[in-house]
Each structure stands twice: as structure tokens, then as C-alpha cells.
MDTraj code that builds the backbone (N, CA, C; nanometers):
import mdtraj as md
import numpy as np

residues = "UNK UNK UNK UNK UNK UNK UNK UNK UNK UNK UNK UNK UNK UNK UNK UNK UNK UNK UNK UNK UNK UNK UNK UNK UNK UNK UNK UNK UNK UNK UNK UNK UNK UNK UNK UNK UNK UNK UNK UNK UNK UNK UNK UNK UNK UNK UNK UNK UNK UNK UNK UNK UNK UNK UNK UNK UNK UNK UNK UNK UNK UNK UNK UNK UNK UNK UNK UNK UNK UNK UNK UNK UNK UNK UNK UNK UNK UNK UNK UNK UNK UNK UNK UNK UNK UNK UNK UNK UNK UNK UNK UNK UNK UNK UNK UNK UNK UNK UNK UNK UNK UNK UNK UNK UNK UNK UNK UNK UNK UNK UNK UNK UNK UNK UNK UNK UNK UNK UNK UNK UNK UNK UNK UNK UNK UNK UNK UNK UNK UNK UNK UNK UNK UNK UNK UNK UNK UNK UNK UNK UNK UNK UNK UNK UNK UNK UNK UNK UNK UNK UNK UNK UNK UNK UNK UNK UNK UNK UNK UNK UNK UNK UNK UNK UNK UNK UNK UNK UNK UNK UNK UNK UNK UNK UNK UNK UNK UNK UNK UNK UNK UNK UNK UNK UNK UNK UNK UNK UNK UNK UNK UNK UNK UNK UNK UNK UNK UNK UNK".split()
xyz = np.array([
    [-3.7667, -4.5651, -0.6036],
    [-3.7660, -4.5141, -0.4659],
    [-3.7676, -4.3624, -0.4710],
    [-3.9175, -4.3154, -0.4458],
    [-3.8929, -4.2188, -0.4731],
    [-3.8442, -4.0969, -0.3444],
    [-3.8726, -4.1616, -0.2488],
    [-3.8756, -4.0983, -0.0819],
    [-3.7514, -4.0556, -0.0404],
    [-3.6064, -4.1476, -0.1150],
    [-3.5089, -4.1347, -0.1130],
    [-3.4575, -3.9661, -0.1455],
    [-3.4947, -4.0091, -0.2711],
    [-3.4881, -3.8517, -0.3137],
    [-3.4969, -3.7089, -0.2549],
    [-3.6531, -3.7343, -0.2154],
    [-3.7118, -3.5922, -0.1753],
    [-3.6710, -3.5950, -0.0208],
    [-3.6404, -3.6959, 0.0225],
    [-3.5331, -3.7103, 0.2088],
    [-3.4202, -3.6056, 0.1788],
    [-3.3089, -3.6437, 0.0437],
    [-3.1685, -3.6314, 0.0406],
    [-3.2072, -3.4132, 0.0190],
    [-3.3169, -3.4439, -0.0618],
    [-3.3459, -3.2717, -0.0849],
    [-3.4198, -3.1582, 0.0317],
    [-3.4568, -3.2452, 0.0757],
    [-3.5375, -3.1589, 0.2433],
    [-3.4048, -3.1633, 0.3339],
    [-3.3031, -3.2472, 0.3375],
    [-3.1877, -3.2506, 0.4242],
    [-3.1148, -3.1128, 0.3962],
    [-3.0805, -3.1366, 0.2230],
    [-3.0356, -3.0129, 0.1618],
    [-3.0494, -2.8862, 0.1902],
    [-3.2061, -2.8466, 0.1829],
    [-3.2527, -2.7469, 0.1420],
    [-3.3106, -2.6686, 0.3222],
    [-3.2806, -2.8090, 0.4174],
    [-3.2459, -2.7136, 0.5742],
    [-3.1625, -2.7152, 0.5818],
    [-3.0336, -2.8021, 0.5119],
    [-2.9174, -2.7188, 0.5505],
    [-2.8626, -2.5825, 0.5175],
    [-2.8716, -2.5348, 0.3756],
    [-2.8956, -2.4391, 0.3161],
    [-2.9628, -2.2888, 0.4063],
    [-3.1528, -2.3526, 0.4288],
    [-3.1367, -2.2671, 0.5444],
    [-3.0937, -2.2578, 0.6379],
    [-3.0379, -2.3486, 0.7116],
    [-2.9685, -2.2952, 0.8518],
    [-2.8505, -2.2097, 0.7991],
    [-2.7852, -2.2332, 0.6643],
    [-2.6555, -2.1473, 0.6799],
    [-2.7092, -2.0339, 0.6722],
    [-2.8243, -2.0175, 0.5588],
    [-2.8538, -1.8301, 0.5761],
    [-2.9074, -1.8195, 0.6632],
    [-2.9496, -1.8826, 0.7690],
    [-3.0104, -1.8066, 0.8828],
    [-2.8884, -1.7618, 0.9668],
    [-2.7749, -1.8584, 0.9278],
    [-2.6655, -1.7804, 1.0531],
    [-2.5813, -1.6964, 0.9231],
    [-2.5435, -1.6909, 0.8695],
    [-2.5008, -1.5635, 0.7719],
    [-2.5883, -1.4459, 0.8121],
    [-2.7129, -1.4318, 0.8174],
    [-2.7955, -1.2932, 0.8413],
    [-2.7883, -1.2759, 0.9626],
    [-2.7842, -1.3591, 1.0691],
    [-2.7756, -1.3256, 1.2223],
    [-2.6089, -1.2661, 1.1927],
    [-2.5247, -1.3146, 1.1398],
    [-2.3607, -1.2454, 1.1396],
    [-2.3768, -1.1424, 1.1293],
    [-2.4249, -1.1095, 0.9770],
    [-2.4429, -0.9606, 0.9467],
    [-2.5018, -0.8582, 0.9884],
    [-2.6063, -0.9740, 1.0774],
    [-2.7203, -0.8146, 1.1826],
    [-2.6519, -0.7537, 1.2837],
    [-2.5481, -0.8875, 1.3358],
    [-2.5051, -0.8058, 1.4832],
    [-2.3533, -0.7439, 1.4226],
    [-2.3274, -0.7419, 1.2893],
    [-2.1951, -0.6601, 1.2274],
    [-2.2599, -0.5043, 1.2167],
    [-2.3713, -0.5452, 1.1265],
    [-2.4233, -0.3992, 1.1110],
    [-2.4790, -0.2849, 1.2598],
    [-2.4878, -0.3884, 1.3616],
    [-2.5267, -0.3110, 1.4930],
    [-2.3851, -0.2896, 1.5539],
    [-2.3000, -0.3484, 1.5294],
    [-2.1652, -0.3361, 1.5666],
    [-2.1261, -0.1798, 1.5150],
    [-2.1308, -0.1863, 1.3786],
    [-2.1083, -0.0918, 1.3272],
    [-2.1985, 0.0649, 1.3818],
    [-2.3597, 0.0427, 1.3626],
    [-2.4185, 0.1386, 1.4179],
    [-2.3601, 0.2037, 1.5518],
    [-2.3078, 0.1182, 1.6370],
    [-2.2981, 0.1747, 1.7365],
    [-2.1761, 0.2442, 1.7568],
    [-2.0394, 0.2343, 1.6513],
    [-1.9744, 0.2654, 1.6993],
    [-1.9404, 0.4996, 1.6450],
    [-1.8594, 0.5328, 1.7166],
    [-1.8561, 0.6499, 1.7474],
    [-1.8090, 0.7134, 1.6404],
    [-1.8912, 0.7950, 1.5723],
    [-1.8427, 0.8220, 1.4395],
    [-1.7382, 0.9577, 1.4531],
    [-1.7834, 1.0687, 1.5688],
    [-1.6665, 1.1457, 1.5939],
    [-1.5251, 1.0993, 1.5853],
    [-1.5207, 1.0157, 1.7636],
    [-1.3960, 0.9355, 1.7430],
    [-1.3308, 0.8692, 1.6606],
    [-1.4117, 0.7969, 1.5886],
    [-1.3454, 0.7504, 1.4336],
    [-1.2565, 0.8257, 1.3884],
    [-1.3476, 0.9481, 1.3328],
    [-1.2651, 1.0497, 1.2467],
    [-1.1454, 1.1263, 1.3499],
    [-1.1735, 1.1212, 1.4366],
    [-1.0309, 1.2040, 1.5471],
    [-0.9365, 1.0787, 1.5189],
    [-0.9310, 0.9957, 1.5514],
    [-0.8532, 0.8400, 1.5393],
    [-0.7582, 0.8334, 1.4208],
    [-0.8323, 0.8633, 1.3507],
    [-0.8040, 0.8326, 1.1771],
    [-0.7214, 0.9781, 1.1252],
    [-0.7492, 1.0486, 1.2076],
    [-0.6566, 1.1880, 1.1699],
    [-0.5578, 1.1638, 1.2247],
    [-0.5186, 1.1220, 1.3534],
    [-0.3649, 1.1272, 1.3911],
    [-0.3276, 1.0165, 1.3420],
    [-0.3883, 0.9028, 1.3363],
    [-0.2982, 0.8107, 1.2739],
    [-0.2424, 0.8609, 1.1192],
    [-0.3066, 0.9047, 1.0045],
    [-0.2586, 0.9462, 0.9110],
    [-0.2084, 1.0974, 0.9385],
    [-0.2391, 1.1479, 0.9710],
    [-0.0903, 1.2791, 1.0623],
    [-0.0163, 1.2587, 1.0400],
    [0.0199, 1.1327, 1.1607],
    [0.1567, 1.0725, 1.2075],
    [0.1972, 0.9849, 1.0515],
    [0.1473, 0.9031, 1.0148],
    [0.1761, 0.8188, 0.8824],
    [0.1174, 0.8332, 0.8233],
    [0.1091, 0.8856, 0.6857],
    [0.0070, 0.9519, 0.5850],
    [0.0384, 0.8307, 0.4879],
    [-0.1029, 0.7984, 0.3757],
    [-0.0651, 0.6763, 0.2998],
    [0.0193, 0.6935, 0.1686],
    [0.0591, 0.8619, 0.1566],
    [0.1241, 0.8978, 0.0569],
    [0.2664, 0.9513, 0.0929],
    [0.3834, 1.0031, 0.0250],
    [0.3983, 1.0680, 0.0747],
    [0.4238, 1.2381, 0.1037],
    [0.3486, 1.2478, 0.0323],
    [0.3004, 1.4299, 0.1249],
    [0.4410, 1.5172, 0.1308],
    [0.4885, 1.5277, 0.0222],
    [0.6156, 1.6363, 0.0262],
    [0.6372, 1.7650, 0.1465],
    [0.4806, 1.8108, 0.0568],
    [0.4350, 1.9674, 0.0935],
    [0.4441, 1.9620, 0.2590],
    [0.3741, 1.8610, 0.3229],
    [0.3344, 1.8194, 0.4488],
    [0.4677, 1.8752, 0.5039],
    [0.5658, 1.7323, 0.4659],
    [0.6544, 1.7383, 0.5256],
    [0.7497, 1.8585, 0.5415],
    [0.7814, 1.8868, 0.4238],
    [0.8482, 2.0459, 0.4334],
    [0.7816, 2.1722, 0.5272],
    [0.6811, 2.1509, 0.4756],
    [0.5987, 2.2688, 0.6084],
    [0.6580, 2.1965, 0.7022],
    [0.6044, 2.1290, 0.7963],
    [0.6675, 2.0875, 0.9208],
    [0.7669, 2.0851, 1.0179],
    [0.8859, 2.0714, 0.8513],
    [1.0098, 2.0414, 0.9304],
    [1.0629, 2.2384, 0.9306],
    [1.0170, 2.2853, 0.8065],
    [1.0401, 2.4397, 0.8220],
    [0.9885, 2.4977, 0.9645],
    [0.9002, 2.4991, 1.0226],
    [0.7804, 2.5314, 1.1687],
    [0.9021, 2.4341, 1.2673],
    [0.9375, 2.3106, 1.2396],
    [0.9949, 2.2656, 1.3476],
    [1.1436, 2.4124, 1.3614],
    [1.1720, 2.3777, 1.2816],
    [1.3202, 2.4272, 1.2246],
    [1.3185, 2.6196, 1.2886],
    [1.2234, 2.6687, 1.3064],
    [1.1812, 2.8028, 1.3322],
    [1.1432, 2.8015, 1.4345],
    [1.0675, 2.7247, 1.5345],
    [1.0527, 2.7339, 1.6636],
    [1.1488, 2.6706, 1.7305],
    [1.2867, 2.6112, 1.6767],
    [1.4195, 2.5687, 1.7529],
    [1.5100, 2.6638, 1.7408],
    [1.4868, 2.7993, 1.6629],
    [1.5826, 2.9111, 1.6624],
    [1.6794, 2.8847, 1.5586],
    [1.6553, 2.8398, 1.4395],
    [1.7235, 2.8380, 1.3774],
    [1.6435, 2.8799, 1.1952],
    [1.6849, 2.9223, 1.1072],
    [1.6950, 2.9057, 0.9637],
    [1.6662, 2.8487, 0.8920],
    [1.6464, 2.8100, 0.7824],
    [1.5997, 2.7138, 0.6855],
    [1.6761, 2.7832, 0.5467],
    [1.8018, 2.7385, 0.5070],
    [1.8438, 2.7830, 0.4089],
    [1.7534, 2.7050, 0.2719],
    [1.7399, 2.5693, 0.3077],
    [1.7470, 2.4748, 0.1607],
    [1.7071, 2.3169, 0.2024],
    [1.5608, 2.3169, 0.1742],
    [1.5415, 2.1612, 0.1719],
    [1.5117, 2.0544, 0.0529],
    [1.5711, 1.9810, 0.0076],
    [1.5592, 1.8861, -0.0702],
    [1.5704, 1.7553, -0.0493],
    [1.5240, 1.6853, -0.1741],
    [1.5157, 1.5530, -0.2152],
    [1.6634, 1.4876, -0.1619],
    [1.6837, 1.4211, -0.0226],
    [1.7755, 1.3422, -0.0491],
    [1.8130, 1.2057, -0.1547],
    [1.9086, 1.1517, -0.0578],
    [1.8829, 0.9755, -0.1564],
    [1.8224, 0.9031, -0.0991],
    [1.8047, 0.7796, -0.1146],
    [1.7083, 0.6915, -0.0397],
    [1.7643, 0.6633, 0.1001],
    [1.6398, 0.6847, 0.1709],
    [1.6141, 0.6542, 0.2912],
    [1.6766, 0.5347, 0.4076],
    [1.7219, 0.5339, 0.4975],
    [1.7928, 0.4423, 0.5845],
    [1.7302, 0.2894, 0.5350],
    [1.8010, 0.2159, 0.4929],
    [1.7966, 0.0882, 0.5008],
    [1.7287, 0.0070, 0.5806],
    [1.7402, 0.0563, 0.7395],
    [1.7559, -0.0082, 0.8354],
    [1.6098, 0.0098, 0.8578],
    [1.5134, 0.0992, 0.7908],
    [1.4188, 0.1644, 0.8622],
    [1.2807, -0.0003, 0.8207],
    [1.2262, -0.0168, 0.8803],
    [1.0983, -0.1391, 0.8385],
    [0.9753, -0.0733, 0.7569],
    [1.0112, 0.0283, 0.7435],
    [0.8676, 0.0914, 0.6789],
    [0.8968, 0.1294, 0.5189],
    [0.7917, 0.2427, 0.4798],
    [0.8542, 0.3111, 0.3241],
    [0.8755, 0.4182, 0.4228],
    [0.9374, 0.5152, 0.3201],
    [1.0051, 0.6404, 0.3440],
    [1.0815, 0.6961, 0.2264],
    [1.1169, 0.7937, 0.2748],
    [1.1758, 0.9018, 0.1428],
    [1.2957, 0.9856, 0.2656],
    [1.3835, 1.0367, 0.1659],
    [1.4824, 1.1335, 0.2805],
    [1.4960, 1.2514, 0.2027],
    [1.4814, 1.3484, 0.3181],
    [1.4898, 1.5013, 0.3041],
    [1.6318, 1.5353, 0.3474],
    [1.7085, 1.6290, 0.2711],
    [1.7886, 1.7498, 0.3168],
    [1.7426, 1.8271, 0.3726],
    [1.7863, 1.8513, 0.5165],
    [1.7671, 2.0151, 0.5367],
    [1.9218, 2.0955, 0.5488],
    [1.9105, 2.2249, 0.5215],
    [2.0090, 2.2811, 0.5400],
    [1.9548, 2.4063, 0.6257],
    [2.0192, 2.4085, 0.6900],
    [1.9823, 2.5529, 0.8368],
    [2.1134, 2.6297, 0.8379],
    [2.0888, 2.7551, 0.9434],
    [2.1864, 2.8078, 1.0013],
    [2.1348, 2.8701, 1.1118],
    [2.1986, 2.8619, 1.2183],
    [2.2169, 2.8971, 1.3967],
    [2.2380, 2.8917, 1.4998],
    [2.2519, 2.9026, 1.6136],
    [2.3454, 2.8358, 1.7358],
    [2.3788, 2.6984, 1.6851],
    [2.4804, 2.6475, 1.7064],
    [2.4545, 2.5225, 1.7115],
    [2.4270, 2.4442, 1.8741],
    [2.4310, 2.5022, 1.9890],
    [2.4016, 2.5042, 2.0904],
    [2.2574, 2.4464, 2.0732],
    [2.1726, 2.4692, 2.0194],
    [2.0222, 2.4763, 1.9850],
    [1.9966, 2.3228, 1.9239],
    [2.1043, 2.2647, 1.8457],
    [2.0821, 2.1643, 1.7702],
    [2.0150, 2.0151, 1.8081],
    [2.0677, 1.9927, 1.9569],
    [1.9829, 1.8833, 2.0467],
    [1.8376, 1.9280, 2.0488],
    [1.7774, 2.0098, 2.0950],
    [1.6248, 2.0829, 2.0756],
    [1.5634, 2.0820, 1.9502],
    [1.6197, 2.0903, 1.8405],
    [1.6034, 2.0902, 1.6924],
    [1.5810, 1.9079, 1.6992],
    [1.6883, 1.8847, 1.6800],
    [1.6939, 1.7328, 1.6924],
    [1.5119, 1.6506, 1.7923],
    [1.5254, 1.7090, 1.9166],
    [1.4029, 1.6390, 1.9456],
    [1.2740, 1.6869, 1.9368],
    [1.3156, 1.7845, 1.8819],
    [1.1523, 1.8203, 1.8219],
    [1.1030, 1.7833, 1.6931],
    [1.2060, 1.7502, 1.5974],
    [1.1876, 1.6585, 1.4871],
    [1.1145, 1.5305, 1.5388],
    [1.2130, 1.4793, 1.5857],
    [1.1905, 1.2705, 1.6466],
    [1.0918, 1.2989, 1.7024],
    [1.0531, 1.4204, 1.8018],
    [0.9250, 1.4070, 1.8575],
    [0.7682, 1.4426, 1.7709],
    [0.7800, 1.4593, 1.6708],
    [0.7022, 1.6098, 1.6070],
    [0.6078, 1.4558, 1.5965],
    [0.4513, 1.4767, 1.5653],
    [0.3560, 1.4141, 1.5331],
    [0.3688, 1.3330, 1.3970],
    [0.4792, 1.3741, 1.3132],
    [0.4605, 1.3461, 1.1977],
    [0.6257, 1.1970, 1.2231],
    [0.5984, 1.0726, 1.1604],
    [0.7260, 0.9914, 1.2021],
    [0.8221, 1.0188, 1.1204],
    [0.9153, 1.1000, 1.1871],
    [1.0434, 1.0997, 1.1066],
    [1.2060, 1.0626, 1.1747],
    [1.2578, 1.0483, 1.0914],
    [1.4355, 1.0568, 1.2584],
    [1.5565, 1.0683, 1.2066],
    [1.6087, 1.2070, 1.2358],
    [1.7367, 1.2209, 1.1742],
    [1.8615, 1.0955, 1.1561],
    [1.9236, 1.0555, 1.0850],
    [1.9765, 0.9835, 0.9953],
    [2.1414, 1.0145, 1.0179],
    [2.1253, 1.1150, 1.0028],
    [2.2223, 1.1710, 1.0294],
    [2.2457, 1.3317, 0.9670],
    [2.3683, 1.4074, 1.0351],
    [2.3740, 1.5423, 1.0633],
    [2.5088, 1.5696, 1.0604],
    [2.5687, 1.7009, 1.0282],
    [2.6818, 1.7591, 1.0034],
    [2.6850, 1.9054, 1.0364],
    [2.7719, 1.9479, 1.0927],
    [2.8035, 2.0984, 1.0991],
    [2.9086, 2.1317, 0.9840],
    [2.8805, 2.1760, 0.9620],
    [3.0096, 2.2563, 0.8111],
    [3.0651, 2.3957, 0.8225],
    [3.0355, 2.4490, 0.9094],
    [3.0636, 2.5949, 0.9004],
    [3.0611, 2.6668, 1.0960],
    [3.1510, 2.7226, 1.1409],
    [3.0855, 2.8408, 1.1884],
    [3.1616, 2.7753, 1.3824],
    [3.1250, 2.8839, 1.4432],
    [3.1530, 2.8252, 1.6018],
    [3.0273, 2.7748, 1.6791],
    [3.0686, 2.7100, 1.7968],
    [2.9717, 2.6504, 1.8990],
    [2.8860, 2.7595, 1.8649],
    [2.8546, 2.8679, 1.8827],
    [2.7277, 2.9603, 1.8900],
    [2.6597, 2.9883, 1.7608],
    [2.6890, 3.0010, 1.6377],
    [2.6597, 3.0083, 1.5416],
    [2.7096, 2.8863, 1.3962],
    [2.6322, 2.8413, 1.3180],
    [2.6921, 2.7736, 1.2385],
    [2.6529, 2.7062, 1.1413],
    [2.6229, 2.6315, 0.9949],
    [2.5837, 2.5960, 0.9111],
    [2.5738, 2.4587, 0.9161],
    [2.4307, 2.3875, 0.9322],
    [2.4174, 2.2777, 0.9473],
    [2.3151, 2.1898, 0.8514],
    [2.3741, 2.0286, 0.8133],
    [2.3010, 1.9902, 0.7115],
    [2.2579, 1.8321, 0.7714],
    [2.0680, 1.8260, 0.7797],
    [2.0502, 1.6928, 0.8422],
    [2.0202, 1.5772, 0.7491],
    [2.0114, 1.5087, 0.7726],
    [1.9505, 1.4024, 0.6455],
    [1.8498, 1.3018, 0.7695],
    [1.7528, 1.3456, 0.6688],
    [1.6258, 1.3212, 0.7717],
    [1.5506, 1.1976, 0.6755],
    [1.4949, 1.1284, 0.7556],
    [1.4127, 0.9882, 0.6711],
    [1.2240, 1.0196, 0.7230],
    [1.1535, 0.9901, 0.6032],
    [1.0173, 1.0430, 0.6554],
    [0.9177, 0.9270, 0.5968],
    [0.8667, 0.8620, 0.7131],
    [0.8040, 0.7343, 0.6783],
    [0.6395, 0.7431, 0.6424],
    [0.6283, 0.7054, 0.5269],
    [0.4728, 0.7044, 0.5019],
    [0.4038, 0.5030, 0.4991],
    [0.2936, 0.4719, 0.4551],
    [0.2478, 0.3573, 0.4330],
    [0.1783, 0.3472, 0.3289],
    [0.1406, 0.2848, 0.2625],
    [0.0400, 0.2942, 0.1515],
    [-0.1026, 0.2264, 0.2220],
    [-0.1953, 0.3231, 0.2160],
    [-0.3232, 0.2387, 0.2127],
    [-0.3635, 0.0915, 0.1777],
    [-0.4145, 0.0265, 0.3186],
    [-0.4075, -0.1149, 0.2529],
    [-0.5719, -0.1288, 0.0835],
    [-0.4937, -0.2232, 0.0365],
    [-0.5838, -0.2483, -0.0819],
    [-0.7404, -0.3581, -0.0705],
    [-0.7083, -0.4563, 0.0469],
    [-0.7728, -0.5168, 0.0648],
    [-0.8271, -0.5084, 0.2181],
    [-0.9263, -0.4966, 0.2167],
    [-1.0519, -0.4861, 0.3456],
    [-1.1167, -0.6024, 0.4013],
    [-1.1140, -0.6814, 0.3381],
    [-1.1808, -0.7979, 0.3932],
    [-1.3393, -0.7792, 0.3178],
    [-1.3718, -0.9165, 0.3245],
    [-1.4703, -0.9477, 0.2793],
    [-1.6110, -0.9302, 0.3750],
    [-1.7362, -0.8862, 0.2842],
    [-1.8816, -0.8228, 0.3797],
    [-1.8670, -0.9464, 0.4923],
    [-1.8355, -1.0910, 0.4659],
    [-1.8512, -1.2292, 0.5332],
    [-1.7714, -1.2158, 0.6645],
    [-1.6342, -1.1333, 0.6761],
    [-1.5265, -1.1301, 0.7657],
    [-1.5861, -1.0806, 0.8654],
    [-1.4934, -1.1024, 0.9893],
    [-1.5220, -1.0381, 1.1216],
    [-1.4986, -0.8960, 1.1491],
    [-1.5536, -0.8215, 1.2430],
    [-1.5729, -0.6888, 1.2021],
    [-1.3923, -0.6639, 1.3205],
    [-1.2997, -0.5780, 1.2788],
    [-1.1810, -0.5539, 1.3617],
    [-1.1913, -0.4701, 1.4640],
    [-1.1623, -0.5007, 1.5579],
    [-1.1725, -0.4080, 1.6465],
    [-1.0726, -0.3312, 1.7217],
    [-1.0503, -0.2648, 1.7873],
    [-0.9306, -0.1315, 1.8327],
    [-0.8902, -0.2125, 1.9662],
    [-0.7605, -0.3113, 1.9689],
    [-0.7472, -0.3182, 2.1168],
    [-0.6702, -0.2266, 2.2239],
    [-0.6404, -0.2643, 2.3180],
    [-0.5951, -0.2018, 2.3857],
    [-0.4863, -0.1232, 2.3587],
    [-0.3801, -0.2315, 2.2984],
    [-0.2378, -0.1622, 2.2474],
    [-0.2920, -0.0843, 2.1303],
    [-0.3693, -0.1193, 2.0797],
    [-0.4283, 0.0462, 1.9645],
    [-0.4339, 0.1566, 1.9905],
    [-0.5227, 0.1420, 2.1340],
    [-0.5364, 0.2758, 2.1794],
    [-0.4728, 0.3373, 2.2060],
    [-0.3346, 0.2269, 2.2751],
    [-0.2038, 0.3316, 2.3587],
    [-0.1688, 0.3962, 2.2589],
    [-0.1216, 0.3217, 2.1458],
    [-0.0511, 0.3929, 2.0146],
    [-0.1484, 0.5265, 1.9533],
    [-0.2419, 0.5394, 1.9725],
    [-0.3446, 0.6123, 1.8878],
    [-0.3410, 0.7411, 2.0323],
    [-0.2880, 0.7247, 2.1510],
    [-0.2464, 0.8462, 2.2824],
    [-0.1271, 0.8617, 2.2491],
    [-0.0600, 0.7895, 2.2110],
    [0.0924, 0.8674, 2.1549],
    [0.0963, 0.9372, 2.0549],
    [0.0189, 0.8845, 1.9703],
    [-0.0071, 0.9869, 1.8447],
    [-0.0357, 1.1768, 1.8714],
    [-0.1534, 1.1330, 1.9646],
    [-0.2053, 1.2603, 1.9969],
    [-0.1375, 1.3390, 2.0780],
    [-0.0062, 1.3153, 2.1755],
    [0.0260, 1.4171, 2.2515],
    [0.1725, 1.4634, 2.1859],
    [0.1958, 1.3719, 2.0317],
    [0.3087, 1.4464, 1.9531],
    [0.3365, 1.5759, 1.9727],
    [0.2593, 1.6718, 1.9399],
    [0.2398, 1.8136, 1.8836],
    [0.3090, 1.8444, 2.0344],
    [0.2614, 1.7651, 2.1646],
    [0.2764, 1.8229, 2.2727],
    [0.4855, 1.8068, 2.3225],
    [0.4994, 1.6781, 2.2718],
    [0.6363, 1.6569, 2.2713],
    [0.7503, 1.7385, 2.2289],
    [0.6532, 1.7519, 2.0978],
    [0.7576, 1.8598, 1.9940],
    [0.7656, 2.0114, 2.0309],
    [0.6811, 2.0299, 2.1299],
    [0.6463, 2.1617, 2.1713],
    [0.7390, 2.1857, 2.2962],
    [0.8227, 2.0472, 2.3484],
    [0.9106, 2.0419, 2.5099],
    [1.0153, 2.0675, 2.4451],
    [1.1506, 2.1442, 2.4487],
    [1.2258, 2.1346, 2.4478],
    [1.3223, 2.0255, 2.5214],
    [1.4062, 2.0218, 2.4928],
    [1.5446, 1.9248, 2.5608],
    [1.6652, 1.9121, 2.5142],
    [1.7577, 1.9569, 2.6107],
    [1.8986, 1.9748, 2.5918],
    [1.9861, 1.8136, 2.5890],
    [1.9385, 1.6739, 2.6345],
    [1.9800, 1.6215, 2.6014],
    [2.0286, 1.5074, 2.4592],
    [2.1202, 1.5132, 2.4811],
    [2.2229, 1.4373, 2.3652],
    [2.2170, 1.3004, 2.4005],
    [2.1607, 1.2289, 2.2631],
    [2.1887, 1.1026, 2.3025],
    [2.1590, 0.9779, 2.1432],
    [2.1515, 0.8417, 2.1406],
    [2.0574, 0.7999, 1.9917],
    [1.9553, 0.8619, 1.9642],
    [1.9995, 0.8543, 1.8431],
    [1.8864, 0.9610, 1.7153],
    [1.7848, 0.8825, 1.7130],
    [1.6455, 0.9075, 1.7101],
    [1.5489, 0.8052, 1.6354],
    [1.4339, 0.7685, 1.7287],
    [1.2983, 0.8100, 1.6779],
    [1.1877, 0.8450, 1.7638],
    [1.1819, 0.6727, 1.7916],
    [1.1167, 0.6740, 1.9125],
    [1.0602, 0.5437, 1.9469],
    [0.9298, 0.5319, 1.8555],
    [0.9471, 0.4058, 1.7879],
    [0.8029, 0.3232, 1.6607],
    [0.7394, 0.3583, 1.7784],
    [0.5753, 0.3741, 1.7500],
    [0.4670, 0.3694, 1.8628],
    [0.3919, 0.2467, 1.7825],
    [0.4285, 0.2122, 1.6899],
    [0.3621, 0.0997, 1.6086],
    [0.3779, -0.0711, 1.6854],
    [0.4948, -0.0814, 1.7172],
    [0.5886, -0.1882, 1.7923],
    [0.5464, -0.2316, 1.9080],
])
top = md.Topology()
chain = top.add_chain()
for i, resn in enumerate(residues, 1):
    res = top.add_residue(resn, chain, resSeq=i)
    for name in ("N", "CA", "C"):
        top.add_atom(name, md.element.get_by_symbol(name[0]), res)
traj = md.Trajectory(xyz[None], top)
């Protein structure tokens, strides 16, 4: 019987093509997916998100930062270092910085939210005065500074292409008006610890 045969192989060999015909229709409208999307915005996107969470973690970054925060709150920068490890409590990676300052301490709520607010995610931990009166005085924070590691796996050419939803975007407008937060002062006192925009 030979009809049997060459039936079971023509069944085969359209099924075969129908799958690559829909595999290449996937990939045409991935690759037009892709064409179309905004290659500026991309790269603006992709800067504040790693700004805000860098996949390393960026010592230098951080020290600049918190020095510039630390100087536009009116205060000093005696000494920043390597704390110990980072709050427990925190869901991310991270590393913890010492800072050590000196100046009003009046000033220290403003210091305080221009850190939690600053573009970059960080949140005092905790803080001490050691020295000096309400107006002047020697202060030491222990600050936690969260990075991520670059994911390793991307998905396969076969996968669906991801797209930015809505709650992306909000998070990716919080990102961007950091610089603007950290730039408000505020005298109030209250829990330490920037709101996740990730959450």
C-alpha cells in the first residue's frame, strides 16, 4: 500500500508548512512591532529607570549624589563610607552608606527628604546626632542604596514581544520628576523611607 504512505507524508509536510507559515507571520508583525516603536523614548525611558536603579552598584554615583544632596540641604560632608549590610527588611539588593555631616540640625528633615526623594532609590535607615545644639551639630546617617542586576535572560526570538503598560508608565513619571522632588524642600517629620514606585 503504497498511497498510505505518501497520504501520512503530504499530511506531514502541510502541517509543517502551516507551522512556518504562522512562525513567519509572528515574526513579521514582531519585527514591525519593533520598527515602529520610538527609539528616542526608549532611550529617555531606560535612563531614568537605571538612574533611579542602576544594574550595578555604582559607588561613585552614589557618593556624588548624596554629597550634592548633602550641600544643597546646608549642610557638610565630613566622611562617607562603606556601611554594614543593608536593611533586612528592604525586597531588593542594596549596599549601605555612612554619611557623616555637620550643620543646623534644624535642616535635617529637608536633608532627610531630599535623599528619599532624590531620583536615585535610597532611604535613610537610620540617623543620629552626636554632637552640638538644635542649630548646629554632628550628624551620622546610615543610608541603604538599592541597585538590581540586569536580567540574564530575554526571552526567546519565538516569545511575545513585552510591552509598557499603563502602570509602567506611571512608574517611569515618577522616575522623571525625582530630580524635581529632591529639589522641594520640606520641614516635615515623619516615617523614613521613599515610597517603591515599583509596587
Amino acid at each position: 500500500m503504497v498511497i498510505y504512505p505518501v497520504a501520512v507524508k503530504l499530511i506531514t509536510n502541510s502541517k509543517v508548512e502551516g507551522e512556518i507559515l504562522s512562525k513567519s507571520k509572528f515574526l513579521e508583525t514582531k519585527a514591525q512591532a519593533l520598527d515602529s516603536l520610538d527609539q528616542v523614548d526608549l532611550d529617555r525611558k531606560v535612563n531614568f529607570a537605571l538612574g533611579s536603579l542602576p544594574t550595578d552598584k555604582d559607588f561613585v554615583s552614589a557618593f556624588g549624589l548624596l554629597q550634592s544632596l548633602t550641600s544643597e540641604s546646608g549642610f557638610s560632608t565630613t566622611a562617607i563610607s562603606l556601611g554594614s549590610d543593608a536593611s533586612k527588611n528592604i525586597n531588593a539588593q542594596s549596599y549601605n552608606l555612612k554619611l557623616a555631616i555637620v550643620g543646623p540640625v534644624t535642616l535635617l528633615p529637608i536633608l532627610l527628604s531630599n535623599i528619599e526623594n532624590s531620583s536615585r532609590l535610597m532611604r535613610v535607615s537610620s540617623f543620629e546626632t552626636t554632637a552640638g545644639g538644635l542649630q548646629a551639630g554632628t550628624i551620622s546617617l546610615n543610608i541603604d542604596v538599592l541597585y538590581l542586576s540586569a536580567p540574564t535572560d530575554f526571552g526567546s526570538v519565538d516569545s511575545p514581544l513585552p510591552g509598557l503598560s499603563e502602570k509602567d508608565d506611571e512608574v517611569i513619571a515618577k522616575l522623571a520628576k525625582g530630580d524635581t522632588a529632591a529639589s522641594t524642600p520640606t520641614t516635615q517629620l515623619g516615617p523614613r523611607g521613599k515610597e517603591n514606585p515599583f509596587e
